[in-house]
N, C-alpha and C positions, 0 to 999 in steps of 0.2 A: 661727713660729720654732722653739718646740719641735718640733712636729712634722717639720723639716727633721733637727734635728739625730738626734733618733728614727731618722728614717730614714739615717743618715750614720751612725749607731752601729752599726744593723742590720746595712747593707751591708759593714763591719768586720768584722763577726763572722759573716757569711753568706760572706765570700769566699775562693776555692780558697786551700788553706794553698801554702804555695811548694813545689817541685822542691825536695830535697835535690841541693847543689852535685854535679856530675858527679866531683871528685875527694874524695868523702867515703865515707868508709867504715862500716858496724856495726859496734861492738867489744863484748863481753860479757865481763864480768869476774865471773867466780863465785868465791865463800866455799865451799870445802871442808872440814866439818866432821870434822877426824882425822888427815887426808892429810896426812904430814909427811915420805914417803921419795918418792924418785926415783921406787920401782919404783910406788908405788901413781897418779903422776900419767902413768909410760907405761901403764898399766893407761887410764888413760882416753883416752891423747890418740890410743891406738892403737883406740880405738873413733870416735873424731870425724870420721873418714871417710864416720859413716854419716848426719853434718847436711848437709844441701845449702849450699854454698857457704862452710864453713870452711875458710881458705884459710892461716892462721898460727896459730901456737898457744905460749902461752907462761905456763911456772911459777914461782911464786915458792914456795919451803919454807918459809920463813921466816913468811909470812901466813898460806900454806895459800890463795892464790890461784891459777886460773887465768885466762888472758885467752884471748880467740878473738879474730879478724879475721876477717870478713866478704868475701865478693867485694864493689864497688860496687853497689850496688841489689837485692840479696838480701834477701829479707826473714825478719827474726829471730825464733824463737818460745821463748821460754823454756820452754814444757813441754819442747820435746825435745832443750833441753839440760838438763834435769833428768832428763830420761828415757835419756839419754848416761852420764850422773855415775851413776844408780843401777843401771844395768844394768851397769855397773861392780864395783856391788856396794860403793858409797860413797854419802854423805848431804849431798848438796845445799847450802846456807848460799844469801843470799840473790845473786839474780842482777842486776848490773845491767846496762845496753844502752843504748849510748850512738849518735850518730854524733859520730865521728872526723875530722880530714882524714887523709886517705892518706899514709901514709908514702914518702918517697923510695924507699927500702930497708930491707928485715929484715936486721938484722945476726944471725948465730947467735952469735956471741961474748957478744950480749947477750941470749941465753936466747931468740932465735925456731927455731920448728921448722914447718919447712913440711909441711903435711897431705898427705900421697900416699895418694891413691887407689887400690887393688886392680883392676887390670882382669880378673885368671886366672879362669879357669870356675870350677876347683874348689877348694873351701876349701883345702886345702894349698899351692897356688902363691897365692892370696891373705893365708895368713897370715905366708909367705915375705915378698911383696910388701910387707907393710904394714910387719912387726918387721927387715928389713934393707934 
């Protein structure tokens, strides 16, 4: 009898974790140690192009937070949003990384900004690109 249930505990804890839901999303909310102006969070969000799969981005002044949205199934590494934040040339605070459900819609009214990507060869139409 123990030994059944032994094995029935095992096979609990040996078994494949689930699929994250199809409509769920990564969201990463960083603590920005300092960051209190507009200009110092477009200093970053106009680098965030360079995480694969940041796909919304959104700041709060007031906490000195940002949040990132994730495409569905991308997966999230916090060095290299820490490596985002300080190439910046700002200091990190802690990261968290959640999943989400997917939102309906970004509203920009309510502080989202969608991430555009630079396609131009050379850095001057890519920084065109990215800052208008």
């Amino acid at each position: 009898m123990v030994r059944a249930v032994l094995l029935m505990a095992l096979a609990v804890c040996v078994a494949p974790a689930e699929a994250p839901a199809a409509d769920s999303i990564s969201r990463a909310v960083a603590h920005l140690n300092g960051v209190t102006s507009a200009r110092g969070f477009f200093n970053i969000t106009v680098r965030l192009y360079q995480l694969e799969g940041v796909e919304w981005a959104k700041y709060d002044l007031v906490r000195s937070l940002i949040t990132l949205d994730f495409k569905p199934g991308q997966a999230v590494d916090e060095k290299e949003i820490r490596a985002v934040i300080a190439g910046a040339g700002y200091k990190p605070g802690p990261i968290a990384i959640n999943a989400v459900p997917k939102p309906e819609n970004y509203d920009h009214k309510l502080g989202w900004n969608k991430i555009r990507r630079p396609t131009a060869k050379n850095a001057v139409g890519r920084w065109f690109q990215v800052n208008f």
